[in-house]
C-alpha positions, 0 to 999 in steps of 0.5 A: 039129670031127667032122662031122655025120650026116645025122641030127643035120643034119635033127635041127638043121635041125628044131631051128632051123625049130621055134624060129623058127616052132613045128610049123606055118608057115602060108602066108607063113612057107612063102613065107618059108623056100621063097623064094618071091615070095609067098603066091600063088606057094606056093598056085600050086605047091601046086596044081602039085604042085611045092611041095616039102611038104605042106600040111594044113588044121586044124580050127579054124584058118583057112588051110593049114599045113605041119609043121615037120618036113617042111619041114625034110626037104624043105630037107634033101634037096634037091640041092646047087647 
């Protein structure tokens, strides 16, 4: 079996993340793919500045999200144990 580039990992990373959750994730499903303990956790590292995504506000939309893609990138170029 060939192996895959860095690309088509990130592109089946964003494929999977996508189906799952479509583009936004909000808080609890940030929570979920990051293992954090809680909701409140992810929030305390946003304003930390160490969760690893950005998280966005929407208009008409209560609560804060991150883009699918991004959470995929961050999972992607994270260090190997």
């Amino acid at each position: 079996m060939p192996k895959l580039s860095q690309d088509q990992k990130l592109e089946m990373r964003i494929s999977v993340i996508r189906d799952k959750y479509g583009e936004l994730l909000n808080l609890v499903q940030v929570a979920e793919v990051f293992k954090y303990s809680t909701v409140d956790a992810v929030r305390k590292a946003h304003s930390r500045g160490s969760l690893p995504v950005a998280l966005y506000k929407f208009e008409r939309k209560e609560g804060l999200f991150a883009k699918a893609d991004e959470v995929a990138k961050a999972i992607e170029s994270m260090p190997e144990a």
